[in-house]
C-alpha positions in Angstrom: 102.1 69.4 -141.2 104.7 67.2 -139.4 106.2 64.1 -141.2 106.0 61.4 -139.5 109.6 61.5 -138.3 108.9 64.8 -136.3 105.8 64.1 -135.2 107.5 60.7 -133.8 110.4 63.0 -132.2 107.7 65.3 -130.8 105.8 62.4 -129.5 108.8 61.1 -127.8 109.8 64.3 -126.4 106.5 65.6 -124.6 107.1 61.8 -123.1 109.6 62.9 -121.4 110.7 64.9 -118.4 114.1 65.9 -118.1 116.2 67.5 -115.1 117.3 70.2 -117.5 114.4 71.2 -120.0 116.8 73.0 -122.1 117.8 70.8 -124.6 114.3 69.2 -125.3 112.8 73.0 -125.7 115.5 73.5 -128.2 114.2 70.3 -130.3 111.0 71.5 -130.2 111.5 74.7 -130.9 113.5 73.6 -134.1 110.7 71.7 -135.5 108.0 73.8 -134.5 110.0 76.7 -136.4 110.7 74.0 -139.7 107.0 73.7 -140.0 105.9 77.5 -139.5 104.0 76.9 -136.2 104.2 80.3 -135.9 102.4 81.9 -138.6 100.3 78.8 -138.6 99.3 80.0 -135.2 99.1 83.9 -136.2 97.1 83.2 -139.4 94.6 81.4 -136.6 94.4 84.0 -134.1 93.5 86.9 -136.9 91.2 84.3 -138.4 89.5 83.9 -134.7 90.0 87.6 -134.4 87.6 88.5 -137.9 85.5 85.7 -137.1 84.8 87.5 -133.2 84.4 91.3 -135.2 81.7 89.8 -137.6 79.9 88.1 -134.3 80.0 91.3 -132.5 78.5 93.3 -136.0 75.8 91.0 -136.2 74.7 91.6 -132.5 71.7 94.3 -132.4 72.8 95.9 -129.2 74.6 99.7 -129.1 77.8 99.8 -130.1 78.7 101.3 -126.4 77.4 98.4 -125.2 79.9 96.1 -127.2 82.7 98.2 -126.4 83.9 95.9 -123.3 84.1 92.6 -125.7 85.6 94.6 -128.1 88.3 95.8 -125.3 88.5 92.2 -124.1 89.1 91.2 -127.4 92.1 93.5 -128.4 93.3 92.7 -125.0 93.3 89.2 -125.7 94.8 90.1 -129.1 98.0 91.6 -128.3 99.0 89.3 -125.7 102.2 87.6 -125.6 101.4 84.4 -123.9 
């Protein structure tokens, strides 16, 4: 995804610790949002998402039985962080 200037300005950011974060989270922040990390990571999640429903169909157990995982699983779904 990253050429290989960003991923050599990501490299050297996560290097680094600085007293105030503020500028380096901006930097990343502008790449990640260059390369679509965001969607890249939201096309992930639903694809984990349909990939956990099609587990949990192909268990032979009562569907009230499954009804934790799939609470645990929504839960997990609409979290922010």
């Amino acid at each position: 995804m990253a050429d290989p200037a960003q991923k050599q300005t990501l490299q050297a950011l996560f290097a680094i610790t600085p007293l105030d974060p503020t500028e380096k989270i901006a930097k990343v922040l502008e790449i990640y949002s260059t390369l679509n990390i965001r969607q890249e990571v939201e096309k992930a999640i639903h694809n984990e998402f349909l990939q956990a429903e099609e587990m949990l169909n192909s268990i032979t157990v009562d569907d009230e039985k499954k009804a934790t995982l799939r609470q645990l699983r929504d839960a997990l779904l609409g979290r922010k962080k």
